[in-house]
N, C-alpha and C positions, 0 to 999 in steps of 0.2 A: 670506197671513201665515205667517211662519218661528211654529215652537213652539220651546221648550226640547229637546224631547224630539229633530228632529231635528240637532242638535248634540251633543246625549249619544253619539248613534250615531256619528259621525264619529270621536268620540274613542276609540271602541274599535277602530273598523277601521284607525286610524291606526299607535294602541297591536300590533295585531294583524301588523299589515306592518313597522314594525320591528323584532318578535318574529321574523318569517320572514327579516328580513333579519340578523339576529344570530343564528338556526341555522344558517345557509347558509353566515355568516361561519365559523363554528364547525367546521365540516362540511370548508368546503374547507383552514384552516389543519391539520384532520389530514389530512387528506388530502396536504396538503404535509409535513410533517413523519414521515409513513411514505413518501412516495416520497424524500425527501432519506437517513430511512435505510436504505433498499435499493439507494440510489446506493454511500453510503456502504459498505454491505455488499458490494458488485459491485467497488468500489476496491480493499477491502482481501483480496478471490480474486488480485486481481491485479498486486494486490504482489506478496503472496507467489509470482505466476509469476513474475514479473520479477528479483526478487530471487532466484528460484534460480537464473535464469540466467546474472545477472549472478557469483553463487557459482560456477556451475559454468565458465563464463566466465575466472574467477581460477584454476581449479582448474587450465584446460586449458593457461594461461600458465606455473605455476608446474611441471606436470608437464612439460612441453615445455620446460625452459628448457636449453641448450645448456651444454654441461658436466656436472660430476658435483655443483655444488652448483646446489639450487633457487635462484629468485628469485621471490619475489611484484612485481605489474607497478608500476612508480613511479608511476605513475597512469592511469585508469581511460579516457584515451586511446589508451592502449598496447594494450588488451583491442582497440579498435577499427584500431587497426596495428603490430602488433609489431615493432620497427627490428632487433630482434637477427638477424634474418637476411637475409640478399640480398637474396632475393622475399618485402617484408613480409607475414607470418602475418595473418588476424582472426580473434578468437573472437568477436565480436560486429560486425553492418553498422554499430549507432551506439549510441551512450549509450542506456537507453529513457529514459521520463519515466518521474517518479518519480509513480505514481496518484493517490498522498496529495496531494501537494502540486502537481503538476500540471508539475515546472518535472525538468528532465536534472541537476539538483544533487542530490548524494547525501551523507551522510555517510561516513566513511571511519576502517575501524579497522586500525591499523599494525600489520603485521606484523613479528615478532623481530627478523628481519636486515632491515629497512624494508620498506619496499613499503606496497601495500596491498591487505591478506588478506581484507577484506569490506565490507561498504556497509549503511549502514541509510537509511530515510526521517527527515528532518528534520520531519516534521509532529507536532505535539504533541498533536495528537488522539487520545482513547482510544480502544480498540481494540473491536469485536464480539465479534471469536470469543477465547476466554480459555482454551479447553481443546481437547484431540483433534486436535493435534497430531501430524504424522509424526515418528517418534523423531529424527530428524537438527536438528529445529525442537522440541524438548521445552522448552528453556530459555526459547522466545516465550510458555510458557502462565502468565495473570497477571498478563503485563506491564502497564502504566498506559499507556503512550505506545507509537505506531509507533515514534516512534524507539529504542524499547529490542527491535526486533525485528532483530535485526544477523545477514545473514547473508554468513557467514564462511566461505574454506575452510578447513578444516585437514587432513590428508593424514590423520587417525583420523576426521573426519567422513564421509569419501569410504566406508571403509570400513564403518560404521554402514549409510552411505544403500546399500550394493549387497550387505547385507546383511537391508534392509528394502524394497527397492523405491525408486521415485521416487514423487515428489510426484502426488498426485492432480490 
């Protein structure tokens, strides 16, 4: 014959395991939510490699350009085969992808006489790192969005950066 008392027990051990199953719950959503942001954090090193390449990429277009006036590249295919001479130039084997956003689309900021002088990320995600900064990227600190981390060349940038080193 069943008692009361062994039914009371059941409802503790029961109470008990889905206590252990709602810590473990717990447990592994941090656990995803610091590996998502050290993904995060690892994207956004490599932006900023990408992006200076693609900067210095533009640099090598508009300092190379044939004649006595510069040209920044009409678009960011050009980096990848330069038409203006013979034997097409590259400064770049392909577009990279863009880390943030995973996809070869960039944003694009016009240069004076057209072209285009630099490239940001189109991802609207805030950003990690907010300070300490290479001087040539000072104006990235604070930003709210990748996309306001634009980099540009400018022929006074050049100077800055060989003046401070490159990028870590």
């Amino acid at each position: 014959m069943r008692t009361g008392n062994h039914i009371h027990q059941c409802g503790y051990t029961f109470i008990g395991l889905l206590l252990v199953i709602m810590l473990a719950g717990l447990a592994l959503a941090e656990a995803a939510n610091t590996w998502s942001n050290l993904r995060q954090r690892e994207r956004e090193q490599e932006l900023l490699k990408v992006g200076d390449k693609i900067r210095a990429a533009i640099g090598e277009y508009y300092n190379q350009s044939p004649g006595q006036v510069k040209q920044y590249p009409p678009t960011l295919d050009d980096l990848v085969r330069d038409k203006r001479y013979p034997a097409p130039k590259r400064y770049l084997r392909k577009i990279p992808v863009d880390p943030m956003t995973g996809m070869a689309n960039w944003g694009t900021m016009e240069g004076q006489g057209g072209g285009i002088m630099g490239v940001m990320s189109l991802s609207a995600k805030q950003p990690f790192k907010q300070k300490n900064f290479p001087p040539i990227y000072k104006s990235f600190e604070n930003k709210k969005f990748y996309a306001d981390w634009v980099f540009a060349y400018t022929p006074a940038n050049e100077l800055l950066k060989q003046d401070t080193g490159t990028l870590p």
